[in-house]
DRENTORKOL-3810 file (N, C-alpha, C; in nm, 4 decimals):
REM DRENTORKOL-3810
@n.u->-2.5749; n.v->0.7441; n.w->-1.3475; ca.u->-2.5360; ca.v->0.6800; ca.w->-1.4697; c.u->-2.4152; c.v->0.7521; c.w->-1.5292
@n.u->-2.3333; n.v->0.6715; n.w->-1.5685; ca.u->-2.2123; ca.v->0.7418; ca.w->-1.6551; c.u->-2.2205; c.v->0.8241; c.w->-1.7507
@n.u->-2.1475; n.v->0.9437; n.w->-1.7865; ca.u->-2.1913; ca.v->0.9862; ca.w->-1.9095; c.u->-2.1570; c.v->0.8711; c.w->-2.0436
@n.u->-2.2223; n.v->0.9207; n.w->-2.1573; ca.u->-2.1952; ca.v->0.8436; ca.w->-2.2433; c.u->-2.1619; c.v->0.9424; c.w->-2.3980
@n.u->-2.0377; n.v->0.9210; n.w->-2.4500; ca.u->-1.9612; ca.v->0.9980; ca.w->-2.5487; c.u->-2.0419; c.v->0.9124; c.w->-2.6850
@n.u->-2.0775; n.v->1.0236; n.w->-2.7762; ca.u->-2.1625; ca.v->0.9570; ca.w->-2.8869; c.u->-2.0306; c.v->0.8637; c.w->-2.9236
@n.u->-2.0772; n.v->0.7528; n.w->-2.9445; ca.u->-2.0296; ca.v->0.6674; ca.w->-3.0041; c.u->-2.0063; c.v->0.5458; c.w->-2.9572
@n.u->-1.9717; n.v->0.5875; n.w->-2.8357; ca.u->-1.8855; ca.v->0.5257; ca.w->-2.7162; c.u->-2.0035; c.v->0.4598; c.w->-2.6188
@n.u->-2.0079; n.v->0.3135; n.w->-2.5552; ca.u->-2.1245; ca.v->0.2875; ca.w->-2.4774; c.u->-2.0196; c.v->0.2840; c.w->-2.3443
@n.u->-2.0889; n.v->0.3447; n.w->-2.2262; ca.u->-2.0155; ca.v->0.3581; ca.w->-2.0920; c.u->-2.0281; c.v->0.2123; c.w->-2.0514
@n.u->-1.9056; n.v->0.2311; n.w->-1.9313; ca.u->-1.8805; ca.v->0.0798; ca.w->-1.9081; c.u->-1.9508; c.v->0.1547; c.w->-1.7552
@n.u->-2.0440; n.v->-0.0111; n.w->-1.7213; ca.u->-2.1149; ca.v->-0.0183; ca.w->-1.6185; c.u->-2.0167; c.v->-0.0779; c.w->-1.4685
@n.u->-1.9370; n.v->-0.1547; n.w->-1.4900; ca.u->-1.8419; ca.v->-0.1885; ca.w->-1.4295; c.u->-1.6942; c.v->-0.1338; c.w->-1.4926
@n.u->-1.6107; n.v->-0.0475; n.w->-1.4114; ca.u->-1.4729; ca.v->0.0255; ca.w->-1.3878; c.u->-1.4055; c.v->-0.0367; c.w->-1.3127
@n.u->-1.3080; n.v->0.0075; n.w->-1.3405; ca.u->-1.1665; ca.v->-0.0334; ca.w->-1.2423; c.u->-1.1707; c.v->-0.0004; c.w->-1.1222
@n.u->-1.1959; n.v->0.1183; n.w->-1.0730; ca.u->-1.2490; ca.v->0.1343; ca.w->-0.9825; c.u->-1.3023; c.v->0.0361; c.w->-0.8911
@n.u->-1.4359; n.v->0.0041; n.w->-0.9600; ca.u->-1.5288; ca.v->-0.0852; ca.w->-0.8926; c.u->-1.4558; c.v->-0.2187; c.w->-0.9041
@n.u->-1.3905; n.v->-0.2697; n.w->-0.9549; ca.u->-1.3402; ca.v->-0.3534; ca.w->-0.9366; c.u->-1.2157; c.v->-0.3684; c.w->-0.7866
@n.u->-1.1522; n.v->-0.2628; n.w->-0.8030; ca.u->-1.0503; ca.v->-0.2133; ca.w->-0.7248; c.u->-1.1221; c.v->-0.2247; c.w->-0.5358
@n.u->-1.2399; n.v->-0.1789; n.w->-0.5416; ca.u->-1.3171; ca.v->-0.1837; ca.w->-0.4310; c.u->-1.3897; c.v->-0.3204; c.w->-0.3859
@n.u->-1.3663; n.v->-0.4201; n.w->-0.5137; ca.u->-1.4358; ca.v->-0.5336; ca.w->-0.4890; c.u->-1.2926; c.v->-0.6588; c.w->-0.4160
@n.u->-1.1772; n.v->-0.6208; n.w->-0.4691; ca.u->-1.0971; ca.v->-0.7117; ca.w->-0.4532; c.u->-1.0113; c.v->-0.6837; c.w->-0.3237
@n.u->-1.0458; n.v->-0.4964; n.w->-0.2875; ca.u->-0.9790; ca.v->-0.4559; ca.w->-0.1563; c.u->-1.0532; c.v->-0.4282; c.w->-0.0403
@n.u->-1.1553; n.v->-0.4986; n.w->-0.0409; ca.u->-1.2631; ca.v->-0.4982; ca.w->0.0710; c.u->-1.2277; c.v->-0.5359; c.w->0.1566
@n.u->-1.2716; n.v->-0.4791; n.w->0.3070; ca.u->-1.2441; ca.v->-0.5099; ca.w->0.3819; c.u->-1.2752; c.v->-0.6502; c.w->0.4692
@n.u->-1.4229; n.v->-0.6894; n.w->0.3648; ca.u->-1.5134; ca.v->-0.7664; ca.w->0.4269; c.u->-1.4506; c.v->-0.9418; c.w->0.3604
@n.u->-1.4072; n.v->-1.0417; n.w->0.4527; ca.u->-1.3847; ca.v->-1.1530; ca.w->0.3905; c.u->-1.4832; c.v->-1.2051; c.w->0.2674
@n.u->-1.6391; n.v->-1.1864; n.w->0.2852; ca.u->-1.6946; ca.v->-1.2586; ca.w->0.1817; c.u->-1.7310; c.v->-1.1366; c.w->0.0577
@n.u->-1.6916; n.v->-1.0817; n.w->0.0511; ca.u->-1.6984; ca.v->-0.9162; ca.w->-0.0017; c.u->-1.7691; c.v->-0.9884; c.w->-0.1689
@n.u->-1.9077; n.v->-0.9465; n.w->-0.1936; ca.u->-1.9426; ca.v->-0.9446; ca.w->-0.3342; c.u->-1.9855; c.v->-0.8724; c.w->-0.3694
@n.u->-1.9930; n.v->-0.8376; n.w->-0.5539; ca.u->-1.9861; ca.v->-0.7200; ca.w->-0.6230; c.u->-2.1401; c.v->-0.7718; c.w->-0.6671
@n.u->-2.2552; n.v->-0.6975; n.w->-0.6276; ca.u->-2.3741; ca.v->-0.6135; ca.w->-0.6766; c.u->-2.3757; c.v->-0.5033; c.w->-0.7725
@n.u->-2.4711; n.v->-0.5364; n.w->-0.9101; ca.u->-2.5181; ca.v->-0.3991; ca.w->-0.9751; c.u->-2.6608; c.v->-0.3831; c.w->-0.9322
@n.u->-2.6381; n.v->-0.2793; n.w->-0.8411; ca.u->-2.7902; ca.v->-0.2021; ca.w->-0.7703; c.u->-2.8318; c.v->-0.0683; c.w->-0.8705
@n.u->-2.9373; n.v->-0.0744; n.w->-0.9264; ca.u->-2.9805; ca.v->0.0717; ca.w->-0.9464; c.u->-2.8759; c.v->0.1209; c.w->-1.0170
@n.u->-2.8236; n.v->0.0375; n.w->-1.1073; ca.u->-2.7452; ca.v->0.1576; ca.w->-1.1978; c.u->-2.5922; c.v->0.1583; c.w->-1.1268
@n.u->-2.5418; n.v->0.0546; n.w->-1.0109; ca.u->-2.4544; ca.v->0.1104; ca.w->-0.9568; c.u->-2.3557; c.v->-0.0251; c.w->-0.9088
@n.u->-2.2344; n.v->-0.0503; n.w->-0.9293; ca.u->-2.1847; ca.v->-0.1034; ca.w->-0.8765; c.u->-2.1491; c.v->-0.0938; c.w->-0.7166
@n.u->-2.2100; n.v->-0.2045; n.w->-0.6155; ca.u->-2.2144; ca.v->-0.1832; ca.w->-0.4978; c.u->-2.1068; c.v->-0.3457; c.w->-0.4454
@n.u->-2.0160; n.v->-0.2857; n.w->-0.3481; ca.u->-1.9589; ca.v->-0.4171; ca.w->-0.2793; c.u->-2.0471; c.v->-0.4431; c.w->-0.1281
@n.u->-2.1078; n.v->-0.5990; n.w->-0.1391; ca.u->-2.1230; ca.v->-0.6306; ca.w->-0.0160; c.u->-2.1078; c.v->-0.7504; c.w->0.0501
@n.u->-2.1040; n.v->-0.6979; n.w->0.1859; ca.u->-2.0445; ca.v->-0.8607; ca.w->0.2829; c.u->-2.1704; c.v->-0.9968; c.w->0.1727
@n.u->-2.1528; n.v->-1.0563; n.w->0.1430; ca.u->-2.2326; ca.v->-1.2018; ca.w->0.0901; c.u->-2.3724; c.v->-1.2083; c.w->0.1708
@n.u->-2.3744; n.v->-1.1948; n.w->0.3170; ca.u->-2.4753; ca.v->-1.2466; ca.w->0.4153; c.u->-2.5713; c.v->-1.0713; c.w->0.3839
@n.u->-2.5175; n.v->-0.9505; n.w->0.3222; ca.u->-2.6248; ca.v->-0.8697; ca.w->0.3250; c.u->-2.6678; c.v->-0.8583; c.w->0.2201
@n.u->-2.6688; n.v->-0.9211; n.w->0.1233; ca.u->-2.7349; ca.v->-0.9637; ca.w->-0.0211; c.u->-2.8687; c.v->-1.0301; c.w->0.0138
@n.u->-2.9879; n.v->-0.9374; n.w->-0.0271; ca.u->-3.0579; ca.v->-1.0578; ca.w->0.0139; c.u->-3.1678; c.v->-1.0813; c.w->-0.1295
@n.u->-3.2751; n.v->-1.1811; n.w->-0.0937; ca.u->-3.3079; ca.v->-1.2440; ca.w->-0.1878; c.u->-3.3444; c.v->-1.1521; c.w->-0.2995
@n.u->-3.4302; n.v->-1.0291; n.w->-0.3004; ca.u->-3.4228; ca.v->-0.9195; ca.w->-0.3694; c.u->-3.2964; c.v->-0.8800; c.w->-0.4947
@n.u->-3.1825; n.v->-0.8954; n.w->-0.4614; ca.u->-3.0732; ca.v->-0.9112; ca.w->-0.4910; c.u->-2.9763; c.v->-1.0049; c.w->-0.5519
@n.u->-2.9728; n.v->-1.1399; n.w->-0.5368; ca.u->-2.9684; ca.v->-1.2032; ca.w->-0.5264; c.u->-2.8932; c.v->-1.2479; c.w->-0.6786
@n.u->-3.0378; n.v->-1.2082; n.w->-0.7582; ca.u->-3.0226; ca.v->-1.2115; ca.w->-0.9122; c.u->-2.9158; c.v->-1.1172; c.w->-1.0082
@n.u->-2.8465; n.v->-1.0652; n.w->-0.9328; ca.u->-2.8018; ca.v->-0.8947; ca.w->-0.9339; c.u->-2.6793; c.v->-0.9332; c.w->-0.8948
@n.u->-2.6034; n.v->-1.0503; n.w->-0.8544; ca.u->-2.4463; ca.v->-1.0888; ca.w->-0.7930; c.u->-2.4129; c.v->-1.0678; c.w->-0.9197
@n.u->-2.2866; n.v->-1.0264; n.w->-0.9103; ca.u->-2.1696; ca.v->-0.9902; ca.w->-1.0517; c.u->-2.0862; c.v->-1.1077; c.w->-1.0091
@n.u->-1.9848; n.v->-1.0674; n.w->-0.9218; ca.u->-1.9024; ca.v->-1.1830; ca.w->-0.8762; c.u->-1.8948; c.v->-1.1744; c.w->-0.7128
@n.u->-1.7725; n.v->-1.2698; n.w->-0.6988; ca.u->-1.7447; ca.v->-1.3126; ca.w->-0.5500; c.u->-1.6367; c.v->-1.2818; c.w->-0.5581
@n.u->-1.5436; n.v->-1.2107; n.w->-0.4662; ca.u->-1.4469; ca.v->-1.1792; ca.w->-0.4574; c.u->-1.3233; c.v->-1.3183; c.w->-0.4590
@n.u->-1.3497; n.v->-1.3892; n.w->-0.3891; ca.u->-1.2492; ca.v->-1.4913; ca.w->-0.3688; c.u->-1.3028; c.v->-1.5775; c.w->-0.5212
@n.u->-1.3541; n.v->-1.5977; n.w->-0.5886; ca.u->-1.3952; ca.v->-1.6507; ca.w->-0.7126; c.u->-1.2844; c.v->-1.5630; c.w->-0.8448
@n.u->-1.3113; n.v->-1.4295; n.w->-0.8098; ca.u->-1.1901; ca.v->-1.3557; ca.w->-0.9015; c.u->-1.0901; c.v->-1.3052; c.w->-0.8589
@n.u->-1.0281; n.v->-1.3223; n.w->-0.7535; ca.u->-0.8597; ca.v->-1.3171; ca.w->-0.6769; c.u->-0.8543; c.v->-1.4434; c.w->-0.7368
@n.u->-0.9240; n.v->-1.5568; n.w->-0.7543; ca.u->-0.8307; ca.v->-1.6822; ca.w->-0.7939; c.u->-0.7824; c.v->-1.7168; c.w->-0.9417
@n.u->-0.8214; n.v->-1.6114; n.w->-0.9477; ca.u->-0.7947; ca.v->-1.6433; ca.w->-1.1174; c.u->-0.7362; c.v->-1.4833; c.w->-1.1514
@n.u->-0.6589; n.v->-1.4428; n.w->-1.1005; ca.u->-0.5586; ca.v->-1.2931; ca.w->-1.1204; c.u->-0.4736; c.v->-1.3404; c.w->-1.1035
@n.u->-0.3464; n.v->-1.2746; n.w->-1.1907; ca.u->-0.2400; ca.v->-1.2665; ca.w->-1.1534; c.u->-0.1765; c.v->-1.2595; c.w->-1.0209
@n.u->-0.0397; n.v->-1.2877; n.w->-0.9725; ca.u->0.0041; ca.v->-1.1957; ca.w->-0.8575; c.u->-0.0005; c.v->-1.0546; c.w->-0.8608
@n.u->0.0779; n.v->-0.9775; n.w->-0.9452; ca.u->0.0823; ca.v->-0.8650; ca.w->-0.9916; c.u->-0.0652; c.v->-0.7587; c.w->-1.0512
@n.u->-0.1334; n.v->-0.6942; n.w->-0.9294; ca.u->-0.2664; ca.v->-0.6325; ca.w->-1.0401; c.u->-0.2164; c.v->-0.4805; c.w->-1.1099
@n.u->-0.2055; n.v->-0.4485; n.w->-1.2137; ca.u->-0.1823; ca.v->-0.3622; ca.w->-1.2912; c.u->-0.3258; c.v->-0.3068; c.w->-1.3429
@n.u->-0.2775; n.v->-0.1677; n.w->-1.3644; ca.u->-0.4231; ca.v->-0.0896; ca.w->-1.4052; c.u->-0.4932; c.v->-0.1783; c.w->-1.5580
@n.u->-0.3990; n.v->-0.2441; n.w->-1.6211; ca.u->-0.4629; ca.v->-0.3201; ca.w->-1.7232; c.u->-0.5098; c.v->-0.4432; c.w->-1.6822
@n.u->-0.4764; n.v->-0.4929; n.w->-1.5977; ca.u->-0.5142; ca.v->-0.6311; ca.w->-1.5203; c.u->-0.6784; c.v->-0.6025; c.w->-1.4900
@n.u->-0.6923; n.v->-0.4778; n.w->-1.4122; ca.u->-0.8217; ca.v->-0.4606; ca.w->-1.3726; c.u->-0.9027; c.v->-0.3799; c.w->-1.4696
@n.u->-0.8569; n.v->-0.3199; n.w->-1.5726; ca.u->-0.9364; ca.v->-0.3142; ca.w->-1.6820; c.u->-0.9979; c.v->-0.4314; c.w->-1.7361
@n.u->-0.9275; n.v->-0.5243; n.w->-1.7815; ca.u->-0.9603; ca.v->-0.6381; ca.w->-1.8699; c.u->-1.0320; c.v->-0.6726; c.w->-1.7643
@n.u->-1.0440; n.v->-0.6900; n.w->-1.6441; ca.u->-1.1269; ca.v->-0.7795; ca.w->-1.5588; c.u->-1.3077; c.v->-0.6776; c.w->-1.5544
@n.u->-1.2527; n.v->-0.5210; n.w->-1.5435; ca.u->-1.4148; ca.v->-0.4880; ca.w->-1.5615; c.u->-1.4709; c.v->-0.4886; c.w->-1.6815
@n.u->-1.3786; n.v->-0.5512; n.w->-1.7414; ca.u->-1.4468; ca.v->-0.5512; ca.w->-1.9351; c.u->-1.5569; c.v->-0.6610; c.w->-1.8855
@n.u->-1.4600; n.v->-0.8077; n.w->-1.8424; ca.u->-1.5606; ca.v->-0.9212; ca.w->-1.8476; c.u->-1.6695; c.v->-0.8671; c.w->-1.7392
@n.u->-1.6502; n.v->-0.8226; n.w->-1.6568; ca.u->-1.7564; ca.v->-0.8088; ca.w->-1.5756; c.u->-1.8713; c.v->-0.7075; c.w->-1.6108
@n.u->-1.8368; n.v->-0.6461; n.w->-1.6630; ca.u->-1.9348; ca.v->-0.5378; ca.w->-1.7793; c.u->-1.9876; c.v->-0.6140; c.w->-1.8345
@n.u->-1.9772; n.v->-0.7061; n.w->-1.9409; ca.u->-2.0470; ca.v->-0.8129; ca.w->-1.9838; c.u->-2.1217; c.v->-0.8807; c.w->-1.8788
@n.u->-2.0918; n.v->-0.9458; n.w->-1.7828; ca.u->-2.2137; ca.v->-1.0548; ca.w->-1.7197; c.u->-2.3136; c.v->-0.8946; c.w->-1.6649
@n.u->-2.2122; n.v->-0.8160; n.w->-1.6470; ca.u->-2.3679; ca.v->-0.7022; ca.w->-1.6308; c.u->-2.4621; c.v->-0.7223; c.w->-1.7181
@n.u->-2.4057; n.v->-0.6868; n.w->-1.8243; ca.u->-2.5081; ca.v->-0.6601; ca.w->-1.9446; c.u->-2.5779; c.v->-0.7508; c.w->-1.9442
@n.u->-2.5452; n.v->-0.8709; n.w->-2.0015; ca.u->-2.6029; ca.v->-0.9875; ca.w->-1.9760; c.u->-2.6854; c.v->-1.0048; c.w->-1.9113
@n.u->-2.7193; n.v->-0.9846; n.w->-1.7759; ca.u->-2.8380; ca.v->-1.0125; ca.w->-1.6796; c.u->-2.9349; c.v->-0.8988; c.w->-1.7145
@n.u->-2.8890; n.v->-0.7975; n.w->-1.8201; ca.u->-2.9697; ca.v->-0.6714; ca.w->-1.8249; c.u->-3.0039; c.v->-0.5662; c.w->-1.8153
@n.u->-2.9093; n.v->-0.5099; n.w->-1.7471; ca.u->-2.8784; ca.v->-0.3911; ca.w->-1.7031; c.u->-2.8341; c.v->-0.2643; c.w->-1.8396
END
């Protein structure tokens, strides 16, 4: 778990994790929050367990980016995705 600065609530999804979701190697490459953790995987090793736990699809959010990804590009993108985290509960 991230640390968390009084005041401040840690973001569950980073740039980072984003960065790993959009430069995967894997064509169907989707972003899982497992256990506290942003995980990228091929689509077909998600399984039903999981399932409930998809953040996004990689080709679902390349289509809606810019050409240009800038470190603020992929900020604003793990903001929203921090949210549908939260959202499901995490």
């Amino acid at each position: 778990m991230k640390h968390v600065q009084r005041g401040v609530v840690a973001q569950l999804i980073d740039r980072e994790c984003v960065r790993r979701l959009l430069t995967s190697e894997q064509p169907d490459a989707t972003l899982v929050f497992v256990r506290g953790d942003c995980v990228v995987l091929p689509a077909a090793d998600v399984d039903d367990a999981h399932k409930g736990l998809v953040i996004a699809r990689r080709d679902e959010v390349a289509a809606k980016l810019p050409d240009r990804l800038t470190d603020k590009v992929l900020d604003d993108l793990a903001h929203r995705l921090d949210n549908i985290v939260r959202d499901l509960g995490a």
